[in-house]
Biopython code that builds the backbone (N, CA, C, O; Angstrom):
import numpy as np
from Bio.PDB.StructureBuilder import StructureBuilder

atoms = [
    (1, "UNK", "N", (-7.304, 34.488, -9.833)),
    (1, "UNK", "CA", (-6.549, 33.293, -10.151)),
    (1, "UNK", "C", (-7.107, 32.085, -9.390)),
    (1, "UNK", "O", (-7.094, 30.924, -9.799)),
    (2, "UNK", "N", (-7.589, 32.515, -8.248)),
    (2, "UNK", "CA", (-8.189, 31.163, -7.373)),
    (2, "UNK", "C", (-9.518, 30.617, -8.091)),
    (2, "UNK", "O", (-9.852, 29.433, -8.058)),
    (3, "UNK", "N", (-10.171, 31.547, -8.687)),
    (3, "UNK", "CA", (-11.256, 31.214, -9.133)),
    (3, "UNK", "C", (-10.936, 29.950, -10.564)),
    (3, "UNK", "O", (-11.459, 28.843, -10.694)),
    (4, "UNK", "N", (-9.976, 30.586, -11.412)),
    (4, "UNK", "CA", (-9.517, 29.964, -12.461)),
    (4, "UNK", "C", (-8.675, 28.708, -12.414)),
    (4, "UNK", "O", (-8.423, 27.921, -13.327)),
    (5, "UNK", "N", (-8.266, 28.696, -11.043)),
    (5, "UNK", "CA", (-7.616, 27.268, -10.519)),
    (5, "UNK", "C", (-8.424, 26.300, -9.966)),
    (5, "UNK", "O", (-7.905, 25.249, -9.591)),
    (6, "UNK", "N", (-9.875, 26.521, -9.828)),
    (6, "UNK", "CA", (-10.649, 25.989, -9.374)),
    (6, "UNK", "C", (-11.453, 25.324, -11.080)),
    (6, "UNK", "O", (-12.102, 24.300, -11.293)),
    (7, "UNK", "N", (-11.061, 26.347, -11.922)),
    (7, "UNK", "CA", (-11.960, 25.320, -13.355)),
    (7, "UNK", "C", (-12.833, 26.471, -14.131)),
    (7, "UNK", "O", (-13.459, 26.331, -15.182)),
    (8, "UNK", "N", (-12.690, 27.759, -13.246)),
    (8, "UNK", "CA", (-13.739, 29.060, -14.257)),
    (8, "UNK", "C", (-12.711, 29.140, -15.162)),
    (8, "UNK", "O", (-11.599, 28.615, -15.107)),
    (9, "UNK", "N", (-13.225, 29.898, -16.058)),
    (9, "UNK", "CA", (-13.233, 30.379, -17.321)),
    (9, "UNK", "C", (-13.449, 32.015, -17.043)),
    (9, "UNK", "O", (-14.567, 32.359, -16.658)),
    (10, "UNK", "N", (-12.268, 33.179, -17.251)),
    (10, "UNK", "CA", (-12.675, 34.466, -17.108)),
    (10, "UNK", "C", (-12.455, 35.150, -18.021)),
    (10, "UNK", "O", (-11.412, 35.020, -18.661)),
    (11, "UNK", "N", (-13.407, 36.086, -18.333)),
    (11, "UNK", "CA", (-13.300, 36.669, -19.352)),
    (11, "UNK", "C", (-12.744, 38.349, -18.894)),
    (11, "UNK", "O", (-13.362, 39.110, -18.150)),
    (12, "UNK", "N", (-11.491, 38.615, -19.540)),
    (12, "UNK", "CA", (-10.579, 40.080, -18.942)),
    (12, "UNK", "C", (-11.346, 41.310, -20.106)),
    (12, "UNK", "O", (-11.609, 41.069, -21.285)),
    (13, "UNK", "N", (-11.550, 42.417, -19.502)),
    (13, "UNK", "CA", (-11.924, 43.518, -20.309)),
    (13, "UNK", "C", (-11.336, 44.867, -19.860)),
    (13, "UNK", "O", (-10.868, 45.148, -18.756)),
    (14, "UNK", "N", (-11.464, 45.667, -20.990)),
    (14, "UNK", "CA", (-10.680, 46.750, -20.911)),
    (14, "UNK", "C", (-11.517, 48.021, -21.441)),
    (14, "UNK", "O", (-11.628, 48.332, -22.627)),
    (15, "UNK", "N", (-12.234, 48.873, -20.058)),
    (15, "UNK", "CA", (-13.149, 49.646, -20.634)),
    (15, "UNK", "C", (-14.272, 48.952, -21.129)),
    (15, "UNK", "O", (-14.746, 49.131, -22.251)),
    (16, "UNK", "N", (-14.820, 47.927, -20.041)),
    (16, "UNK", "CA", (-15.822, 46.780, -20.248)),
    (16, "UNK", "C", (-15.927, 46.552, -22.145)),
    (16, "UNK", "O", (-16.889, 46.710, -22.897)),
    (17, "UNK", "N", (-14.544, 46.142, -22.423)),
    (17, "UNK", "CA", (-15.076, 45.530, -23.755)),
    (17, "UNK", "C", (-13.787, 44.410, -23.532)),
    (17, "UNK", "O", (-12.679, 44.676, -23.065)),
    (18, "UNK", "N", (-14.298, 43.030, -24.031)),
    (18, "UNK", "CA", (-13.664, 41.911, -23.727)),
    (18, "UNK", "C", (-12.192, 41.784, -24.840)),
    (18, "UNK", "O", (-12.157, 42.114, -26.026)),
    (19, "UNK", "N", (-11.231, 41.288, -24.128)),
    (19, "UNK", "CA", (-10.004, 41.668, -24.512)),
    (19, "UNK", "C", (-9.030, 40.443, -24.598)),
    (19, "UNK", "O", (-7.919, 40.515, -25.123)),
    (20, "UNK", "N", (-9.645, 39.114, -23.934)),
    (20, "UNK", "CA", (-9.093, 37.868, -23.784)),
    (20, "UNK", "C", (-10.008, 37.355, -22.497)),
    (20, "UNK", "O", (-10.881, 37.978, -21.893)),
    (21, "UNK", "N", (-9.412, 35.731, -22.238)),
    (21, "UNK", "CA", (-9.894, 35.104, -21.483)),
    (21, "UNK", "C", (-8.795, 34.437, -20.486)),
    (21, "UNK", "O", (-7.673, 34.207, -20.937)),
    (22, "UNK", "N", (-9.080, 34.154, -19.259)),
    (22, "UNK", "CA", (-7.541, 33.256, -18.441)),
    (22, "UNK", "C", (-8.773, 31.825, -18.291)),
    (22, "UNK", "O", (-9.925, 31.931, -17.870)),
    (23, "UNK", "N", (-8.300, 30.941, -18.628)),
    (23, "UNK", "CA", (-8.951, 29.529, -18.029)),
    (23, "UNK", "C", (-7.886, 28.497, -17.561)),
    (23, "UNK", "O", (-6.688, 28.523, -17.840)),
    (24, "UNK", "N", (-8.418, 27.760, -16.945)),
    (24, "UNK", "CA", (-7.438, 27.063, -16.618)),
    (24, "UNK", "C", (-6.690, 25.889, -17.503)),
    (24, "UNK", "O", (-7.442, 25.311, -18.288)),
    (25, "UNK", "N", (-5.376, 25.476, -17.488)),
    (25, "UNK", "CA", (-4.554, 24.441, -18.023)),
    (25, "UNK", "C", (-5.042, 23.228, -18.338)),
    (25, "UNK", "O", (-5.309, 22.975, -17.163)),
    (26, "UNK", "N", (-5.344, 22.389, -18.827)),
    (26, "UNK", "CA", (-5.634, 21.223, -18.882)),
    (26, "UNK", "C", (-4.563, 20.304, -18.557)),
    (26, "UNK", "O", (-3.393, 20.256, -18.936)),
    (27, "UNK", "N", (-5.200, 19.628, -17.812)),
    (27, "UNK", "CA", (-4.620, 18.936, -16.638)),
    (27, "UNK", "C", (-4.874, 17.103, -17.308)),
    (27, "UNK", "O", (-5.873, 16.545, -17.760)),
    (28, "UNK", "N", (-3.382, 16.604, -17.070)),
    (28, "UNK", "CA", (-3.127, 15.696, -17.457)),
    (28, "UNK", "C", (-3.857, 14.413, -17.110)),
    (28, "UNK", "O", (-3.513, 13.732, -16.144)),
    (29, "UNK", "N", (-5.077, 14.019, -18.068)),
    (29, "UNK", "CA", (-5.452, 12.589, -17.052)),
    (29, "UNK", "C", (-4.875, 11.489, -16.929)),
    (29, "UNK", "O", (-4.489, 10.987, -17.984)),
    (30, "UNK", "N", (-4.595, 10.687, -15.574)),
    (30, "UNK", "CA", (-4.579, 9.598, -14.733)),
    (30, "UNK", "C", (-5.335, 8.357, -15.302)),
    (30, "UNK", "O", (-6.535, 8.405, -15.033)),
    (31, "UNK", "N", (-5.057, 7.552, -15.826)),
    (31, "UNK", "CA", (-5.840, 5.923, -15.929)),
    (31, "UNK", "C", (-5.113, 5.206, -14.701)),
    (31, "UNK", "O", (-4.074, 5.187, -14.042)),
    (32, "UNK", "N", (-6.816, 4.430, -14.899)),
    (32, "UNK", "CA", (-6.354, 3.421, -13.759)),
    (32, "UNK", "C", (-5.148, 2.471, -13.971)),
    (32, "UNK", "O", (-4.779, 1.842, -12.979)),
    (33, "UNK", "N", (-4.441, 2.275, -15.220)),
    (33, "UNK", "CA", (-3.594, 1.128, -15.084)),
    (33, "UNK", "C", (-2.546, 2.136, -15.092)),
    (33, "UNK", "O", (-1.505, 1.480, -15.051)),
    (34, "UNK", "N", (-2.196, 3.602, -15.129)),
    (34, "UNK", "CA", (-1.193, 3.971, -14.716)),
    (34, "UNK", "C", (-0.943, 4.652, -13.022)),
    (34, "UNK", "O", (-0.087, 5.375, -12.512)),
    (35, "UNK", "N", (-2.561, 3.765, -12.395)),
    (35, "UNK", "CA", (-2.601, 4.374, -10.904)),
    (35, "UNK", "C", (-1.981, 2.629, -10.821)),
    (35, "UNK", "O", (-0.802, 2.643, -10.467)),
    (36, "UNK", "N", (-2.289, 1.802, -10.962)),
    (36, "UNK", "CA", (-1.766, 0.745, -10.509)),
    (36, "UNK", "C", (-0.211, 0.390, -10.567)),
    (36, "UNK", "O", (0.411, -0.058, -9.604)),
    (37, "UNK", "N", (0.442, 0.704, -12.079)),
    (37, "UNK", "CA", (1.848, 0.888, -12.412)),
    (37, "UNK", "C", (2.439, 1.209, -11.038)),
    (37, "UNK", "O", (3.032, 0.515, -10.212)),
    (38, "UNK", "N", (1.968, 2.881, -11.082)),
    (38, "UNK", "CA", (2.881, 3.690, -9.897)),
    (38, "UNK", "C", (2.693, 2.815, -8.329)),
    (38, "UNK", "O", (3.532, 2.722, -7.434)),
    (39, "UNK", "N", (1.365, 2.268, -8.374)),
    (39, "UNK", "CA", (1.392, 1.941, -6.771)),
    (39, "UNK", "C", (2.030, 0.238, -6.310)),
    (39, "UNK", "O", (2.237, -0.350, -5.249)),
    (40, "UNK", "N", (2.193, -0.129, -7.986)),
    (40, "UNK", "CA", (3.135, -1.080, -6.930)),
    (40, "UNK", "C", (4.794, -1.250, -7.376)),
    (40, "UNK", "O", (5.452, -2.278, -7.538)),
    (41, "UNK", "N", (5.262, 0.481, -7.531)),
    (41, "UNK", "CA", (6.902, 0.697, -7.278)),
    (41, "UNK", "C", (6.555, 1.405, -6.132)),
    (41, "UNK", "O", (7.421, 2.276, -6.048)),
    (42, "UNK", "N", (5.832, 1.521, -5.263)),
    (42, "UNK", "CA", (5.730, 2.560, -4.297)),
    (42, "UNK", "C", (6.318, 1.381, -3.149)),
    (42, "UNK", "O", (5.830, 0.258, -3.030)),
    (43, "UNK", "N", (7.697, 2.016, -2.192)),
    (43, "UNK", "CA", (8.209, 1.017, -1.289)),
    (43, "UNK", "C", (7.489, 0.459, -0.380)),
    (43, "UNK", "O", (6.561, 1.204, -0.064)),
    (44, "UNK", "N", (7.497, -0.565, 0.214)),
    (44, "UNK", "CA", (6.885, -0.800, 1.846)),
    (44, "UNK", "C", (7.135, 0.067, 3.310)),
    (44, "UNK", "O", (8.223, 0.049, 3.887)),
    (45, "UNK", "N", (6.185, 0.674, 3.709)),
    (45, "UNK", "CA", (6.462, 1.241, 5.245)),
    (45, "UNK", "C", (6.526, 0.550, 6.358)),
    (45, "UNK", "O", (5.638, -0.240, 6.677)),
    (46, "UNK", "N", (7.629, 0.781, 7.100)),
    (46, "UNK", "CA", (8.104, 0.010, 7.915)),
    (46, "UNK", "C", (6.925, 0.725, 8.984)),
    (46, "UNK", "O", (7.237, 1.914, 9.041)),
    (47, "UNK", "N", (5.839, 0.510, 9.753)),
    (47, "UNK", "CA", (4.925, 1.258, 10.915)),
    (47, "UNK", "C", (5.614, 1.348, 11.709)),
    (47, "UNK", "O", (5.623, 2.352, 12.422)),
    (48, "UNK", "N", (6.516, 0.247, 11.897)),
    (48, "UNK", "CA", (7.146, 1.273, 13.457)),
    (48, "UNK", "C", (7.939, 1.852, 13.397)),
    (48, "UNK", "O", (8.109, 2.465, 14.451)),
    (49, "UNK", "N", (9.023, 2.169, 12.281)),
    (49, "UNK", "CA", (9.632, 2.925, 11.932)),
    (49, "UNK", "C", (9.046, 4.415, 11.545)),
    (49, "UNK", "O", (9.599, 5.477, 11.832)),
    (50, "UNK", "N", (7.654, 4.242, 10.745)),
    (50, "UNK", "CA", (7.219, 5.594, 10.805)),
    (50, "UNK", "C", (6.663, 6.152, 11.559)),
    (50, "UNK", "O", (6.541, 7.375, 11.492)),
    (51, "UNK", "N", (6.102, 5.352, 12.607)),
    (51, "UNK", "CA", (5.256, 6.057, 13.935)),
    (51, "UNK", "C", (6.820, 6.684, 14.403)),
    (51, "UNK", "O", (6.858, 7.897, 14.609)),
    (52, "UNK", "N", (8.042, 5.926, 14.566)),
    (52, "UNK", "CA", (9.021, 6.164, 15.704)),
    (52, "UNK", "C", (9.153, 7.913, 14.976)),
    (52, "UNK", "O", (9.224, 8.882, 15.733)),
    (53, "UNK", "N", (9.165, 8.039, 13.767)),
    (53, "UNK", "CA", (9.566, 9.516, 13.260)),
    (53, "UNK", "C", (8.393, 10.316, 13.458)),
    (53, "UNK", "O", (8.482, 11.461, 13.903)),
    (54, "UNK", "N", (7.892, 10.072, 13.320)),
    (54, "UNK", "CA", (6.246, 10.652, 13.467)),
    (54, "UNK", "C", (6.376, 11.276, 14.723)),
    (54, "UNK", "O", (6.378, 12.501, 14.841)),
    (55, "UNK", "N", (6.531, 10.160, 16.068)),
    (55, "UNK", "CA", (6.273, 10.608, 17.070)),
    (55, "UNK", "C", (7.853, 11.484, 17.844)),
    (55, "UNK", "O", (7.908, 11.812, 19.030)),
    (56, "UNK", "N", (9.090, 11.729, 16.730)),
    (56, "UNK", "CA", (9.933, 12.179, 17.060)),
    (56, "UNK", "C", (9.910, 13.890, 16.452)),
    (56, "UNK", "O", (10.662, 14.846, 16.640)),
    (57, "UNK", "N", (8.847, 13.725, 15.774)),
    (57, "UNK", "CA", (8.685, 15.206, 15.492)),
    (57, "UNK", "C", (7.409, 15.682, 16.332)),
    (57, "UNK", "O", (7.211, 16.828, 16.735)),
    (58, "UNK", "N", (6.866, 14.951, 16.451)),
    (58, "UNK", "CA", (5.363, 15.510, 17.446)),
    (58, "UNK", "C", (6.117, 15.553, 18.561)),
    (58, "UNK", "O", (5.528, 16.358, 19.282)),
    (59, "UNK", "N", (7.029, 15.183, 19.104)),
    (59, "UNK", "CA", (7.305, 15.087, 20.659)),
    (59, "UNK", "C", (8.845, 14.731, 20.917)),
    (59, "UNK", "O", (9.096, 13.566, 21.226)),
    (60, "UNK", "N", (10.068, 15.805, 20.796)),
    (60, "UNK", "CA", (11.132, 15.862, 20.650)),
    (60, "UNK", "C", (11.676, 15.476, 21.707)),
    (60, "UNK", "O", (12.901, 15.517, 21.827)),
    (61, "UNK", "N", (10.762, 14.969, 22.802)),
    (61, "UNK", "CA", (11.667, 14.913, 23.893)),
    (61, "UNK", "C", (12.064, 13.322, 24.143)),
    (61, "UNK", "O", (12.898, 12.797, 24.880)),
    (62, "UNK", "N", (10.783, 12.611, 22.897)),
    (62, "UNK", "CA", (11.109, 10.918, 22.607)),
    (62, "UNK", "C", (12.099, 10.358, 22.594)),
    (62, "UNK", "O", (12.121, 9.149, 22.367)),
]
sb = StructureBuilder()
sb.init_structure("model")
sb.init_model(0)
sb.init_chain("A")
sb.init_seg("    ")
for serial, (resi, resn, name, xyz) in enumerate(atoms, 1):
    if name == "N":
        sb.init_residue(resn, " ", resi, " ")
    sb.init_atom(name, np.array(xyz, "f"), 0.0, 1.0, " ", f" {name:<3s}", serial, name[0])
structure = sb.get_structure()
């Protein structure tokens, strides 16, 4: 399965005679004007707000 999630194509046999194939899904493509859409509903990060969580899970004793 790792192989086929990576983009092979396998061919399954039964008593080395071929019986089907597993390939992988075709995978939905991305345009650039629907990378742009999404990235500007994406909120603003507050940095010091996310360092403050950041550094409250790296170091609980903050």
């Amino acid at each position: 399965m790792d192989r086929v999630e990576r983009g092979e194509t396998l061919t399954v046999t039964r008593s080395g005679v071929p019986v089907g194939e597993l390939r992988p899904l075709p995978r939905p493509r991305v345009t650039a004007s629907m990378l742009l859409t999404r990235w500007r509903s994406v909120p603003a990060v507050d940095a010091e707000a996310f360092r403050a969580d950041v550094d409250a899970v790296l170091d609980p004793s903050l």
